[in-house]
N, C-alpha and C positions, 0 to 999 in steps of 0.2 A: 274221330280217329286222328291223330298225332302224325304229321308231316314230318318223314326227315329230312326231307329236301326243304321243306323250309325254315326247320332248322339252320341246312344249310345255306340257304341263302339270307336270310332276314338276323339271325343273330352272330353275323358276321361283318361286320361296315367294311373291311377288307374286300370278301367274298362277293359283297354287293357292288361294291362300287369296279371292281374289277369286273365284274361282267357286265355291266354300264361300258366299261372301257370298252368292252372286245367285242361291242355293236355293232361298231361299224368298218373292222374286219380285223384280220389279225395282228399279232401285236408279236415282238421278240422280247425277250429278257431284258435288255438294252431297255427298249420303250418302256418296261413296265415300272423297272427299277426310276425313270424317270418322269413317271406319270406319278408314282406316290413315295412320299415324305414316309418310307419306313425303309429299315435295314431288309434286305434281301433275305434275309434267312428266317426272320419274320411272314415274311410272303410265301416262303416254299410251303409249309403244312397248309394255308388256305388254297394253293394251287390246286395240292394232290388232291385233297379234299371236293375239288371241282372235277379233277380229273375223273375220280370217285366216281362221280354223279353222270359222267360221261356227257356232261350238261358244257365243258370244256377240252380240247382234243390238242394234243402236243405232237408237232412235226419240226423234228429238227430241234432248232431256235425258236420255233414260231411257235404262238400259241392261239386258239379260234373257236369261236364257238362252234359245236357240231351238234346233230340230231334238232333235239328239242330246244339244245340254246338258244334261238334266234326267238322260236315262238315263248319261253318261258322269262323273259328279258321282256319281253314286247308287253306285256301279261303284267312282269313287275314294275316296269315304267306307268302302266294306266295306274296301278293301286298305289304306288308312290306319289303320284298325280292327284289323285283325289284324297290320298291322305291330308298332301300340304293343303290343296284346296280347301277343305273342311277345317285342318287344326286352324291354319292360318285367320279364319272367321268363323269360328265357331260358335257365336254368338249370333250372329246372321244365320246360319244354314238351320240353329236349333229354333230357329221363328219363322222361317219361311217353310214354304209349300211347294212341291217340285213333282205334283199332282198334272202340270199343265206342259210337261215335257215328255216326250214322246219314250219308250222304252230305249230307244239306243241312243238317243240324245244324254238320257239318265244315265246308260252305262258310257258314255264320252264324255260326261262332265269334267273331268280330270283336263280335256282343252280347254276349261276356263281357266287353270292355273297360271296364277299372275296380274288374274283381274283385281281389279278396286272397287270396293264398296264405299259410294258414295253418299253423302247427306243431298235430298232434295229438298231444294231451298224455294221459296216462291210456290210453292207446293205444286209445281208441274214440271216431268221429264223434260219437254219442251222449251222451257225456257230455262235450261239452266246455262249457262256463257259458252263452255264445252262443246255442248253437244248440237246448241243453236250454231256455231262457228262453223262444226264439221259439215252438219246437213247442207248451209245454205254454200259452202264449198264442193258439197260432192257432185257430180254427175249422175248419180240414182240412187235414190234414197227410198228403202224398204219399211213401210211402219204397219206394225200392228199394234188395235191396243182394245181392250174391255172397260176398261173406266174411262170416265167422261170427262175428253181437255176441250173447254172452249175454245182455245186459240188454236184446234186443230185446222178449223176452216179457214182461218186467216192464214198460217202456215202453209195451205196446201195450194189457196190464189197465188200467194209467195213463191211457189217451188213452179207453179206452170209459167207464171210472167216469167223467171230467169230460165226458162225451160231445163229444168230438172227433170228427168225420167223419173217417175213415183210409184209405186205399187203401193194402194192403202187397203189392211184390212181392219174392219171392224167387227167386232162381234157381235150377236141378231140383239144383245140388250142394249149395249151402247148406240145402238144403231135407232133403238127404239127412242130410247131417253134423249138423241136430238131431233128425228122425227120431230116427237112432240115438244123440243125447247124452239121449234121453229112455228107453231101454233098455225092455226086456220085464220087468213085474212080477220074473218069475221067476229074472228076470239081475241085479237091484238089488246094491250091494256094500255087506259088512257093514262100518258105519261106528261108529266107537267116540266120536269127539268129537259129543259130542249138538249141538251151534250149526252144524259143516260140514252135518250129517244133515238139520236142518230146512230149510239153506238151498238142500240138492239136493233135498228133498222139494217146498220152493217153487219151485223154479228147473221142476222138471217138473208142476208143478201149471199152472203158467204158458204152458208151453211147449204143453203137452195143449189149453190154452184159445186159443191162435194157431192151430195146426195142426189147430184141429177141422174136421173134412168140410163142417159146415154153417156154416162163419163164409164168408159171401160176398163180403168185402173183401179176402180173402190172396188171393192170384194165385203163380202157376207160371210160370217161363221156362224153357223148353227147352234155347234157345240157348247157342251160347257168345259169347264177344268181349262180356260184360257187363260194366259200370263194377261199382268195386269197391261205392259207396253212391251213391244221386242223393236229396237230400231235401227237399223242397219244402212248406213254410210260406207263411202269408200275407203275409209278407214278406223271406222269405231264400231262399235255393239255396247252399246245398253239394253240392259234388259231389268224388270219390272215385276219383281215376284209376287205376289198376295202372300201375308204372315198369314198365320193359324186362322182357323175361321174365317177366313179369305176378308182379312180386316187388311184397307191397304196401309203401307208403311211408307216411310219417307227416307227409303232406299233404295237405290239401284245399282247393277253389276256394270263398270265399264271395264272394256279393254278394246287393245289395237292391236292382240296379237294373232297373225294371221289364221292361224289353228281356230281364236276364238272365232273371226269374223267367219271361217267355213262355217264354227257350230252353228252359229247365231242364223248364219243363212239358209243352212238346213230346216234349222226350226221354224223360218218363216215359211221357207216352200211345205213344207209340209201342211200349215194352216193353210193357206192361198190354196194349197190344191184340193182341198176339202173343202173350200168356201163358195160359194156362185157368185157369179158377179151382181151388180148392183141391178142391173137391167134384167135380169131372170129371179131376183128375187121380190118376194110379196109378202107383205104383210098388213095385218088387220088391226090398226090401233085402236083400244080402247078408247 
């Protein structure tokens, strides 16, 4: 069925961007004529036109939204928002999977707008200059992730020696897959270059110290449909999509802008709170 109110509002840049204007309250004739680069008399048929729709209310000089304006503004700013979002990387959003974001996370993506899609270099979130700077800066640093970063356990010794506040989750595969990269005493393999030897001896010294029973910050997810990393700093969010067939890709979404970092942190409370911690959960390795 055919809107004509969104006629009226979408095939007007006039119409649209004046009720952009009278958001955040009202506006006189004066303001308006000097908020836009057109003749006055140009303006008056997109007024009435608003007035029309009762979506706009004229007292006096003044002019404001009324009724439905605030909430039908509010409505067009999210879908303007996910517009630019999307056209802006459209090449990105057409290859990832957004399968591992919660229902209203998915309808708030429009607060990613203004994020950068970045190349992953060194092939790990973790170490890219960026985002390694913010963490070992921040005062609490949030990570989740499903795919396997070895230098997670050296980063997380890292974050307690400088006493960073850290919430880690894991998901129950990635959880599995270092489980078992950290092997049974008695399964160890005889390594003849003394330098690999010390650095698998470090790598499980490290790994023993994350995955301990009584560390009450690791967390367990169960679930599937998990982003591949979500990392959350005092002023960054990266985040770590799986492409199609949950193939991973060597991108990721950064931004600093505060709207993003609410999403970003929604998103993690939402895992963490579905997850058990490290000490209540059990598993049986193959």
């Amino acid at each position: 069925m055919k809107s004509k109110l969104l006629d009226t509002i979408f095939f007007s840049e006039k119409r649209k961007n004046l009720l952009l204007f009278l958001e955040d309250g009202p506006k006189s004739s004066e303001a308006i004529k000097e908020a836009f680069d057109f003749p006055w008399k140009s303006m008056i048929p997109q007024i009435k036109q608003l007035l029309k729709t009762g979506l706009v209310v004229k007292e006096g000089d003044m002019y404001r939204l009324s009724g439905m304006g605030p909430v039908v503004v509010a409505n067009m700013k999210q879908l303007l928002g996910t517009l630019e979002l999307y056209e802006g990387n459209l090449d990105y959003w057409k290859k990832h999977e957004l399968t591992s974001l919660t229902p209203v996370l998915k309808e708030r993506i429009h607060e990613l707008s203004g994020c950068e899609i970045m190349p992953i270099k060194n092939e790990s979130l973790l170490l890219q200059k960026e985002v390694l700077n913010s963490i070992l800066a921040s005062e609490r640093v949030l990570l989740l992730f499903s795919a396997f970063y070895s230098e997670l356990p050296f980063l997380h010794s890292e974050l307690l020696e400088r006493g960073i506040k850290t919430s880690i989750v894991i998901s129950e595969n990635a959880f599995k897959d270092m489980q078992e990269a950290l092997l049974a005493e008695g399964n160890s393999p005889e390594l003849k270059n003394s330098l690999f030897g010390a650095l698998f001896k470090g790598y499980r010294k490290e790994a023993g110290k994350l995955l301990d029973r009584d560390n009450r910050d690791i967390f367990v997810y169960e679930g599937d449909r998990v982003p591949a990393a979500v990392l959350l700093t005092d002023d960054l969010l990266s985040l770590v999509l799986y492409g199609k067939n949950g193939v991973l890709t060597n991108q990721y979404l950064l931004s600093r802008e505060p709207g993003a970092l609410k999403w970003g942190e929604e998103l993690f409370m939402y895992y963490i709170n579905n997850s058990k911690r490290i000490c209540d959960y059990e598993v049986i390795l193959n």
